[in-house]
C-alpha positions in Angstrom: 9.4 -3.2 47.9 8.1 0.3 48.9 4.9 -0.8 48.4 5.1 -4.5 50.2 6.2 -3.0 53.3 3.7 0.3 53.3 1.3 -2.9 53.0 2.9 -4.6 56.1 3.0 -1.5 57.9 -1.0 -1.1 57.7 -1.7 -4.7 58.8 0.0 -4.6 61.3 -1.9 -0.7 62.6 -5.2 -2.9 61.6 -3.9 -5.8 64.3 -2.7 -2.6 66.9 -6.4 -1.1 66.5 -8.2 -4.9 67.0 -5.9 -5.5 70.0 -6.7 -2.1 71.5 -10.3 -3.0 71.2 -10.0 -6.4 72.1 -8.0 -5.7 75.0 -9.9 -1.9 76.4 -12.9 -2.4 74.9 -11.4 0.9 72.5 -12.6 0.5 69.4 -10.7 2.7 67.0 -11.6 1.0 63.9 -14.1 3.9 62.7 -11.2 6.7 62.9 -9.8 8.4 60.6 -6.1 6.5 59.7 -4.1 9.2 58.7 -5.4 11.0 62.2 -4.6 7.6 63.9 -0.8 7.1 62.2 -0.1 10.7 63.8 -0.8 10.5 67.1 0.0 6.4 67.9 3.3 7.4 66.3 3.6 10.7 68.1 3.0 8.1 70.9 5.4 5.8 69.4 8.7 8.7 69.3 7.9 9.6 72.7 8.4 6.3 74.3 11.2 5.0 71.6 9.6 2.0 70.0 9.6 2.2 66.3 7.2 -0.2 64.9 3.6 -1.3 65.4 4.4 -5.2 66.9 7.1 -3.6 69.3 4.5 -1.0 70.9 1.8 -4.0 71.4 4.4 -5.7 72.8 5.1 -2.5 75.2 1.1 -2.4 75.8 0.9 -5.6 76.9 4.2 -5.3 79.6 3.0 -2.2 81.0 -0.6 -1.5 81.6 0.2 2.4 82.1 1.0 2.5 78.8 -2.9 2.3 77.8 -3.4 5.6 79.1 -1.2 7.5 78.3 -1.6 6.4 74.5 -5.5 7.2 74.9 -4.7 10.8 76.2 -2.9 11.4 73.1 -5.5 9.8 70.6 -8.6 11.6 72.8 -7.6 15.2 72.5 -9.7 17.1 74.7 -10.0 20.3 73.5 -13.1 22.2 75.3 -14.3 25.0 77.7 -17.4 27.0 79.1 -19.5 28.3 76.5 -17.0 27.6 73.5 -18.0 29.5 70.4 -19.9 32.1 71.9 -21.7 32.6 69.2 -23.2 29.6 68.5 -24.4 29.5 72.2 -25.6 32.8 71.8 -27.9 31.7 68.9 -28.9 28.5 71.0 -30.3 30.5 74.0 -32.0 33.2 71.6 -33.1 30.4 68.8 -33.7 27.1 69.3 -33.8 26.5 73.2 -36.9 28.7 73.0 -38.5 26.4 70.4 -37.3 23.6 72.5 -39.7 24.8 75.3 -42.5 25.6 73.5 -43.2 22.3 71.9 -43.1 20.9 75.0 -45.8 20.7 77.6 -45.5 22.6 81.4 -44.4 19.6 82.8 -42.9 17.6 80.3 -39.3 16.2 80.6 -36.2 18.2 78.2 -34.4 15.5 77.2 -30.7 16.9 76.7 -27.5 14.6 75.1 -23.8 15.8 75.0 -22.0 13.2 73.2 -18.0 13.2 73.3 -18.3 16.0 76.5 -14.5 15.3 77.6 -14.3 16.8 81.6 -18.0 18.4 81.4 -17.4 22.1 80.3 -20.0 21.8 77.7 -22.6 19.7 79.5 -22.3 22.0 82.4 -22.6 25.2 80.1 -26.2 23.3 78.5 -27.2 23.1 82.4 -26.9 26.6 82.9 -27.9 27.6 79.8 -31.5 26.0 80.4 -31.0 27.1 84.2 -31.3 30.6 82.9 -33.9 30.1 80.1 -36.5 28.2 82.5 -35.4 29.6 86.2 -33.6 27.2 88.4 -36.8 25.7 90.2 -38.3 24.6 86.9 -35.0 23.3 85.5 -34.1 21.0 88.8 -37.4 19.6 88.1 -37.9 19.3 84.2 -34.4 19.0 82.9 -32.4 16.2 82.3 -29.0 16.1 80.4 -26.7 13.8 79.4 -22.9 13.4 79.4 -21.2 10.6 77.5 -17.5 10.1 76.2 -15.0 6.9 75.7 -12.4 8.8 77.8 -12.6 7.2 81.6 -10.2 9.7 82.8 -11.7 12.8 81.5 -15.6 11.7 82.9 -13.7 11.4 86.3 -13.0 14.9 85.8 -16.4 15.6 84.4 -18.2 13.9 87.5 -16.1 15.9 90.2 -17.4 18.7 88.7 -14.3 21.0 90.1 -12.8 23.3 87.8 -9.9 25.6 88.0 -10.3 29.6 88.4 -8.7 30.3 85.3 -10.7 27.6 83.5 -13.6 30.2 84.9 -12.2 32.9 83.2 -14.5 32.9 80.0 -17.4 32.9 82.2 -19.5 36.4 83.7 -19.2 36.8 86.7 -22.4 36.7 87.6 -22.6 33.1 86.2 -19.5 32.1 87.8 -20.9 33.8 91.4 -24.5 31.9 90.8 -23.4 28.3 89.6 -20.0 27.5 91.4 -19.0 27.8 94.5 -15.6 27.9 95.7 -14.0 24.8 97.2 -10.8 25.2 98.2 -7.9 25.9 95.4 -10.7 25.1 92.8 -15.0 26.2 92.3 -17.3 23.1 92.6 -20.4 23.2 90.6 -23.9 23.4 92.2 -25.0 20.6 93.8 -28.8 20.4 92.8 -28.0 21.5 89.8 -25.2 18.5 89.1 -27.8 15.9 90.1 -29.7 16.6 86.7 -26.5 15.5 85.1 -25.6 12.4 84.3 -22.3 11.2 83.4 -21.5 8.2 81.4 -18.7 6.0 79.2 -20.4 5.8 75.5 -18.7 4.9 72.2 -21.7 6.4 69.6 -19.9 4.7 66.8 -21.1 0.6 69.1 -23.2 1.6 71.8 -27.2 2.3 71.7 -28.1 5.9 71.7 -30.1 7.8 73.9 -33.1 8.5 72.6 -36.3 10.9 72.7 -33.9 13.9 73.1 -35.3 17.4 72.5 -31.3 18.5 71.9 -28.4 16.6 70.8 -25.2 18.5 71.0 -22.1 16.5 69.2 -19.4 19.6 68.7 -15.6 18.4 66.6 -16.3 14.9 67.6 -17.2 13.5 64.0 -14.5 15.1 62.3 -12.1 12.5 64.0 -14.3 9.3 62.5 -14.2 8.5 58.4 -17.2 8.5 55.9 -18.4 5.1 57.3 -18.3 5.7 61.0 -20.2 9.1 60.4 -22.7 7.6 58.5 -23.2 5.3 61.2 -23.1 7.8 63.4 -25.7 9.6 62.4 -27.9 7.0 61.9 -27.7 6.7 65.5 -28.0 10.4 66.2 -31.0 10.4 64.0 -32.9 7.7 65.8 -31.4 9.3 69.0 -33.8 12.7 68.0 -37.1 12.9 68.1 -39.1 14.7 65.6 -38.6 18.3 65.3 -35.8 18.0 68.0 -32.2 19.9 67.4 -28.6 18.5 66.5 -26.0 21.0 67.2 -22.2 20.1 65.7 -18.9 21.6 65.7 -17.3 24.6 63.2 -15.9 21.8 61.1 -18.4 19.7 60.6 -21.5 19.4 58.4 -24.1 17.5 57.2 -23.7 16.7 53.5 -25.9 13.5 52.7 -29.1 14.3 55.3 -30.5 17.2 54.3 -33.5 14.2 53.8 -33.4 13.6 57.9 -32.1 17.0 59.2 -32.5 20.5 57.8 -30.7 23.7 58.2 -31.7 25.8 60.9 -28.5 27.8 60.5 -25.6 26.2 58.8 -23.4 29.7 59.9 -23.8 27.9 63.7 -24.1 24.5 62.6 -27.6 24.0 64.1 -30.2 21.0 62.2 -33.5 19.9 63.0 -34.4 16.3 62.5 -37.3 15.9 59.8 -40.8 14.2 60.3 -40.5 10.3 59.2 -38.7 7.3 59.9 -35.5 6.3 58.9 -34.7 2.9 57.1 -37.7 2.5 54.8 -37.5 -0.1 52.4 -40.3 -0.2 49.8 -40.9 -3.6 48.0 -42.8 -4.3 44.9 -45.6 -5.7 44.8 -45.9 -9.5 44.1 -46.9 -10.0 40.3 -50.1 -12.0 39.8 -50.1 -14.6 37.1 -53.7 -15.6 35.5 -54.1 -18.4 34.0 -56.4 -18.4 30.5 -58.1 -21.0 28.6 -60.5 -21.7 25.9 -60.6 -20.1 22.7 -58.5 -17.4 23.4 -55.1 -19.3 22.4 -54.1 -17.4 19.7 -55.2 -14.0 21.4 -52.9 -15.5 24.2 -50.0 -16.5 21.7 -50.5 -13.1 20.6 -50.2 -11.1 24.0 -47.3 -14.2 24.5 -45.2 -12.6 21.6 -46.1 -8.9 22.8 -44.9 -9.4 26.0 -41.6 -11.1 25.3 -40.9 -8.2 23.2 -41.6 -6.1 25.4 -39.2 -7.7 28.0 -36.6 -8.4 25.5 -36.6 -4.4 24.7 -35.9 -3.4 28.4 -34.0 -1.1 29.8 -31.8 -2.7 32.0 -30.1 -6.3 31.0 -32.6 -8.8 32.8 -32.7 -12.7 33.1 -35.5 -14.6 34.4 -35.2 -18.4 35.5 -37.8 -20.5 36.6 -39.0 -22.4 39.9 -36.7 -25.3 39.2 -34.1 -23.1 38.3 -34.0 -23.1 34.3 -33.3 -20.0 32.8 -36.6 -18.9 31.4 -35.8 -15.9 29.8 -32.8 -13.4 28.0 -33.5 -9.4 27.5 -31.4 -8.4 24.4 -29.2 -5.9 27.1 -28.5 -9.3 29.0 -27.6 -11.0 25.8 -25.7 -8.3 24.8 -23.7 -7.1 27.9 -22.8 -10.9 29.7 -22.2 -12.6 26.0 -25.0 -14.8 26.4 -27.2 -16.7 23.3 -30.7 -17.3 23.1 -29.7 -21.2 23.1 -28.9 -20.5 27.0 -33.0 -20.7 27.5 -33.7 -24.0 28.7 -30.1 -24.2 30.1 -29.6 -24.9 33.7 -28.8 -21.1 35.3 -25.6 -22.5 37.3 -24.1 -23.4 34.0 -23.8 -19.5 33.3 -21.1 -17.7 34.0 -23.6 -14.9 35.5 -24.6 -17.3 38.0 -21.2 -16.7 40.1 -19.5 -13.9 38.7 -19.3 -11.3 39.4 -21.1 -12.4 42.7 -22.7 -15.6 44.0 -26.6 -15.0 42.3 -27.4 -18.8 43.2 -27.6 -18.4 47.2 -29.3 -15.1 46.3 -32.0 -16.4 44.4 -32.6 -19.4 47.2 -32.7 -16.9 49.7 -35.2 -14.2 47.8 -37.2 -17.3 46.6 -37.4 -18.9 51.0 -38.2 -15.4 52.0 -40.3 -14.4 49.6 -38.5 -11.0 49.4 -36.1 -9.4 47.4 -32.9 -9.0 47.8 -30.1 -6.3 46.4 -26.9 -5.6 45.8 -25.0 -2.3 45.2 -22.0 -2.2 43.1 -20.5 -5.3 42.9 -17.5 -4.6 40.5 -17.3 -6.9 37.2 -14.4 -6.8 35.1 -14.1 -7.3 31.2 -10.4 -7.1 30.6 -9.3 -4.0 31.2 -12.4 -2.3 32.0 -14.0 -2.3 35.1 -17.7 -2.1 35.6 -20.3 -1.5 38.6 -23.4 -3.1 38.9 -26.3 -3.0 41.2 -28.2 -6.5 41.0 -31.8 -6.5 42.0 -33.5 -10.7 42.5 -37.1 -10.6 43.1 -39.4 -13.6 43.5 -42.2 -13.7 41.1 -45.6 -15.1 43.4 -48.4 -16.7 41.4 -52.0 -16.8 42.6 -51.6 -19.8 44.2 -49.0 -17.8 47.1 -45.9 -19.6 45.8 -43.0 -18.4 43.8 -43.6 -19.4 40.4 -40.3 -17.8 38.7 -37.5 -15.0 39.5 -36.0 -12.4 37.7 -32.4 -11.1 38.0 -32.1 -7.3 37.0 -28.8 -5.9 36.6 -28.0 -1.9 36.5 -25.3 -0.3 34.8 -23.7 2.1 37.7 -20.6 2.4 36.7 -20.7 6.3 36.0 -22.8 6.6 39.6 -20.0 4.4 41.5 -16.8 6.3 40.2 -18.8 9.6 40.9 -19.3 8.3 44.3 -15.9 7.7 44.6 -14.9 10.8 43.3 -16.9 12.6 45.9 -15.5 10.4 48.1 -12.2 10.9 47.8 -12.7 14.7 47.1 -14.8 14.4 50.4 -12.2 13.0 52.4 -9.4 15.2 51.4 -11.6 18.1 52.4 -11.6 16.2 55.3 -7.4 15.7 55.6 -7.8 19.6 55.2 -10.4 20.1 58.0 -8.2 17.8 60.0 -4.9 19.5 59.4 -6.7 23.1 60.0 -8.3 21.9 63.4 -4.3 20.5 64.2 -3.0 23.6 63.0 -5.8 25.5 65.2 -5.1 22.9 68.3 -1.2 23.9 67.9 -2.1 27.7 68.0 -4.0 27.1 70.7 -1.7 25.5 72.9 1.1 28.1 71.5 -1.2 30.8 72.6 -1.4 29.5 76.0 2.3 28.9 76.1 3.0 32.2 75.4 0.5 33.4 77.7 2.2 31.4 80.4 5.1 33.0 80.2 3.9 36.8 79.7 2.1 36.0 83.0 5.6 34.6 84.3 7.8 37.2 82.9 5.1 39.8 84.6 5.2 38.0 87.8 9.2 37.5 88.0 8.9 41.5 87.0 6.9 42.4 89.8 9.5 40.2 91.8 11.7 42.3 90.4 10.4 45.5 91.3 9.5 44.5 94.8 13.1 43.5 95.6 14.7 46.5 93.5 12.3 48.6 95.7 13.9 46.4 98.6 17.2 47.0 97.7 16.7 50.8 97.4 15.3 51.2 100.7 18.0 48.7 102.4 20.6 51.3 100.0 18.5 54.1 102.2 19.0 52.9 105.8 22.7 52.0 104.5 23.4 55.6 103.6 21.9 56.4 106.7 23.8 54.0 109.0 26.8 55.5 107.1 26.0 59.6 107.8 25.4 58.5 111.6 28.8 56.2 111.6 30.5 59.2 110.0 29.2 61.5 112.4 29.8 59.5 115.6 33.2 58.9 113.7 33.9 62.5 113.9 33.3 62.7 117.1 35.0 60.3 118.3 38.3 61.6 116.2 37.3 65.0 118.0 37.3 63.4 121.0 40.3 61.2 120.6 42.2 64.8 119.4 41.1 66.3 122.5 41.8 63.1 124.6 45.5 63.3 123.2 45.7 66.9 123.7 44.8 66.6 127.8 47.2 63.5 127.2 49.9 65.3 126.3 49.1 68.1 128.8 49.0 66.2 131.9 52.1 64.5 130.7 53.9 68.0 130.6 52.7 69.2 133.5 53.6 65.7 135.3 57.5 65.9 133.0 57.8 69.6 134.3 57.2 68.7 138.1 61.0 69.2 139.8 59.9 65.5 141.9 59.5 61.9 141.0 55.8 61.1 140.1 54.4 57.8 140.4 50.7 57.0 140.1 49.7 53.6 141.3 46.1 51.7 140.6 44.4 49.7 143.4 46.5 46.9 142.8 50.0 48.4 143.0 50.7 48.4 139.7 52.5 51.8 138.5 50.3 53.3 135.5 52.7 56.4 135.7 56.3 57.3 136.2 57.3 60.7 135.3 60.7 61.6 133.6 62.1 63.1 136.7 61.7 59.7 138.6 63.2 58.3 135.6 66.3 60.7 136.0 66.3 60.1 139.5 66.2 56.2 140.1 67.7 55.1 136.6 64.2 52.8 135.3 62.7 54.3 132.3 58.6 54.6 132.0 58.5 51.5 130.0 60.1 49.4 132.0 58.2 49.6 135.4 54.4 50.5 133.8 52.4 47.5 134.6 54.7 46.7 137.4 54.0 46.0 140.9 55.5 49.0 142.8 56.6 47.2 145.9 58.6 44.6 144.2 60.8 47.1 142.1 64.2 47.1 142.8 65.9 50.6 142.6 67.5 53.0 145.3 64.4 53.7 147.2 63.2 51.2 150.2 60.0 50.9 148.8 59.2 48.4 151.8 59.1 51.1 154.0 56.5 52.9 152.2 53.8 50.4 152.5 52.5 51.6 155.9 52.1 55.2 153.9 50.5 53.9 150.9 47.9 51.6 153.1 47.2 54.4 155.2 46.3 56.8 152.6 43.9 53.6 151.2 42.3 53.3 153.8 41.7 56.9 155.1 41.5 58.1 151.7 43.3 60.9 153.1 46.7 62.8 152.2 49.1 61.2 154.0 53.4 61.7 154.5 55.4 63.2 153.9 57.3 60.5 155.3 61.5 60.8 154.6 63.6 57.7 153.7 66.7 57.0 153.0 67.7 56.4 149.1 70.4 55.9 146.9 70.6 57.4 143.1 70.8 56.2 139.9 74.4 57.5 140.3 75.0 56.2 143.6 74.6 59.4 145.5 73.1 59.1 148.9 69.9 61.4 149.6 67.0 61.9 151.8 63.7 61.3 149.8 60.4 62.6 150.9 57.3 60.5 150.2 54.0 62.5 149.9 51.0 59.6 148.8 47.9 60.9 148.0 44.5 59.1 147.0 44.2 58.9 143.1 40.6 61.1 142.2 38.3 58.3 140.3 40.4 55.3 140.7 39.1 53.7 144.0 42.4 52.3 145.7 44.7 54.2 143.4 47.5 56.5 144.9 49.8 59.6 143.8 53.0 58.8 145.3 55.2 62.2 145.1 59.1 62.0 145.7 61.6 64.8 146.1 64.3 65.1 147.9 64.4 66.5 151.3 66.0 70.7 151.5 68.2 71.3 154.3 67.2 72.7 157.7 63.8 70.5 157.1 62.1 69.5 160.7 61.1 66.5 159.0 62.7 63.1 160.9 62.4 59.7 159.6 60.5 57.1 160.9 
């Protein structure tokens, strides 16, 4: 059951991966699966589908979704001058040798395949920038950019990178190639037009060729076996002879060392071999004479010595004629497909060789129409429980005369060679899973790295913040204390003052309470601000109950009617004037003469200082 539905679940990734193609022109068929399974359902969690059919069916309701599932599949991963080291080596080693085996003028022919937003493409600019001067690179160097990720080339052709994504540059570098451009540095202009930028899949597209360097850095790792041999088959054609092939940390060339060899494996630099590549050599056509005479029993002779020579081959071989009668049985054929030398003679597609285990009988027309032969590796033949690998070899047999007068069928025990292979294979592509799980592992570091970075940076910025306003606080503390000393001080002053206030207070209320005569001071509108106790004694109306009181509308035993002509007077001369005698009653009913002295009130403008006593006998004073 287990089984069944791990087989569903594959088919139905393999119909994801053609619909992707099919659809974007994405063709994800050469990656490795177990890479692919990780990130689609990384893809898959984060947008809460849960099986292959229900994300097509999200793919094809909402076009967004095509990005955002490529940005997760096409991790771009790159910088300035990454793996110093091996850049190092390139500018002292091989972009040297580059130069010299070309001519003054001749064209350098530079590739960066799977260059994600252009940090290494740019870097191989400057790199040659440096090596030949800028005049002679503007005019001799070409280089070119490729990846299958749209968005990241849009990056790549802007050619605008952030300052920290500068950071791993010198400075004098960063000063001579970029220019700032706002928030962000632009790279050179004549410069960028020696760049090209392009969308490239190098496991369908044609390759670039006659390139003097070919730089391909922790791109292949993501493709299996197949697609990297293709791959480099097309990166092979891509190079010219002698030309360089730079790849990443975790990648290397197993199978070539025919096409490339080592120039340092340490920095994962190859140069491509003289030759071609895709040589097939063909035997030559066997002549058949034809003898006659009296050499018959010479030729019965050689007859006999030659089948026995044939019959004691090798390799298990069968030979069948023109008209497609089987002509001749080796004793390995015999022995190995169960066949008799009563099969001579026999039609060859009444043999159970003829079809199993491949079709030999379309083989044989087509070797025999082409005159070529034809091959094939490793088709699988089973003999119960044993399983067995053969590569099949059908060549046509020409006579004299230019046509095919027979063919044989050679068969090749490869059984040991295949499950070798496959060994390798799968040994190979576990080392692989591990290089795959270490660059993850590296990836996830990474990005943890920068994390963590990010938030020293933040925690060191919202400390400075911290400081800065603690250093705020202590100088607003500062000017608080300050404010406070000079409140306190003019608080103290003002107590002294308000003590010293109170004490005149309370003098100039004695000396007004000890005057033997009614004292009343009035304010420019009348109003009585003071009425001493013996005015108190003397009319019967306490302090409190005439302050604040129009003097000439209080009734008590004094005509205060007739004192308006003194009061105005005194106003208005702001003299002394009075004293003017009136007749007035007490507050016990006692009649008595009461003088009226008014006087202006010093630093009240209007105010008076009415004084009341009464008159002494024998005065000279007479009332108005």
């Amino acid at each position: 059951m287990v089984d069944a539905l791990h087989e569903e679940t594959d088919e139905e990734l393999e119909q994801l991966l053609d619909f992707l193609r099919d659809a974007r022109g994405f063709d994800f068929t050469g990656y490795k699966r177990s890479t692919l399974v990780r990130r689609i359902r990384k893809r898959m969690a984060d947008a809460g589908v849960d099986t292959y059919d229900e994300y097509r069916d999200r793919l094809e309701a909402d076009a967004d979704e095509f990005g955002v599932l490529f940005n997760t599949i096409l991790i771009n991963v790159t910088s300035f001058f990454r793996d110093p080291d091996a850049w190092s080596f390139m500018q002292r080693e091989v972009v040297p040798e580059v130069l010299a085996a070309l001519e003054d003028e001749e064209e350098v022919r530079v590739w960066s395949a799977g260059c994600s937003s252009g940090e290494e493409t740019y870097s191989l600019a400057m790199m040659f920038a440096e090596a030949l001067g800028l005049d002679d690179c503007l005019r001799r160097v070409k280089i070119y950019g490729t990846d299958v990720d749209e968005e990241a080339l849009r990056d790549a052709r802007s050619g605008l990178y952030t300052a920290r994504s500068l950071e791993s540059l010198p400075a004098e570098l960063r000063e001579k190639y970029f220019e700032q451009n706002g928030a962000q540095f632009s790279f050179r202009p004549d410069l960028r037009r020696r760049v090209i930028f392009g969308r490239h899949d190098i496991t369908r597209d044609a390759p670039i060729s006659r390139l003097d360097l070919l730089v391909c850095r922790n791109t292949l790792m993501y493709f299996n076996v197949e697609a990297q041999t293709q791959i480099m088959d097309r990166f092979h054609f891509a190079v010219k002879e002698g030309g360089y092939l730079l790849l990443g940390k975790a990648e290397m060339l197993l199978n070539d060392a025919e096409r490339f060899e080592v120039v340092s494996m340490r920095q994962r630099v190859f140069r491509r071999r003289p030759g071609e590549s895709g040589l097939h050599l063909h035997p030559a056509p066997l002549k058949v004479r034809t003898l006659t005479g009296a050499v018959q029993t010479s030729l019965a002779r050689s007859r006999q010595l030659r089948d026995l020579i044939l019959d004691a081959g090798n390799a298990p071989s069968v030979a069948v004629d023109s008209d497609g009668t089987v002509v001749q049985i080796n004793n390995h054929a015999r022995m190995q497909f169960g066949l008799t030398p009563n099969d001579i003679g026999r039609p060859f597609q009444d043999l159970e060789i003829s079809y199993r285990p491949v079709e030999l009988r379309s083989l044989i027309a087509e070797a025999t129409h082409e005159r070529r032969t034809m091959r094939v590796n490793g088709a699988e033949r089973r003999v119960g429980d044993d399983v067995h690998f053969l590569d099949i070899v059908v060549q046509p047999l020409i006579s004299s005369a230019g046509s095919v007068a027979a063919t044989t069928i050679t068969f090749t025990d490869v059984t040991a060679i295949t499950q070798l292979k496959a060994e390798v294979k799968r040994v190979r592509e576990e080392l692989e899973t591990a290089y795959e799980e270490l660059q993850s592992t590296n990836e996830e570091l990474e990005t943890t790295n920068e994390e963590l970075q990010s938030s020293i940076e933040e925690l060191e910025t919202t400390n400075e913040e911290l400081q800065s306003t603690n250093e705020e606080l202590e100088t607003t503390n500062e000017e608080l204390q300050s404010g406070n000393e000079e409140l306190e001080t003019m608080n103290e002053e003002m107590r002294t003052r308000s003590e010293e206030l109170d004490e005149a207070r309370a003098f100039l209320e004695g000396v007004v309470s000890s005057i033997a005569a009614g004292v009343v001071v009035l304010d420019a509108e009348m109003r009585v601000r003071t009425w001493n106790r013996f005015a108190s004694d003397q009319w019967g109306l306490r302090a409190d109950e005439v302050t604040n009181e129009n003097f000439f509308s209080l009734d008590f035993g004094l005509p205060t009617s007739e004192l308006r002509p003194l009061v105005t007077k005194c106003v208005e001369s702001g003299k002394r004037t009075g004293p003017l005698a009136v007749e007035a009653v007490s507050r016990i009913g006692r009649k008595l003469l009461c003088e009226v002295t008014c006087s202006p009130f010093d630093g009240h403008n209007g105010g008076v200082v009415l004084l009341m006593e009464e008159s002494r006998p024998g005065s000279d004073e007479k009332r108005r």
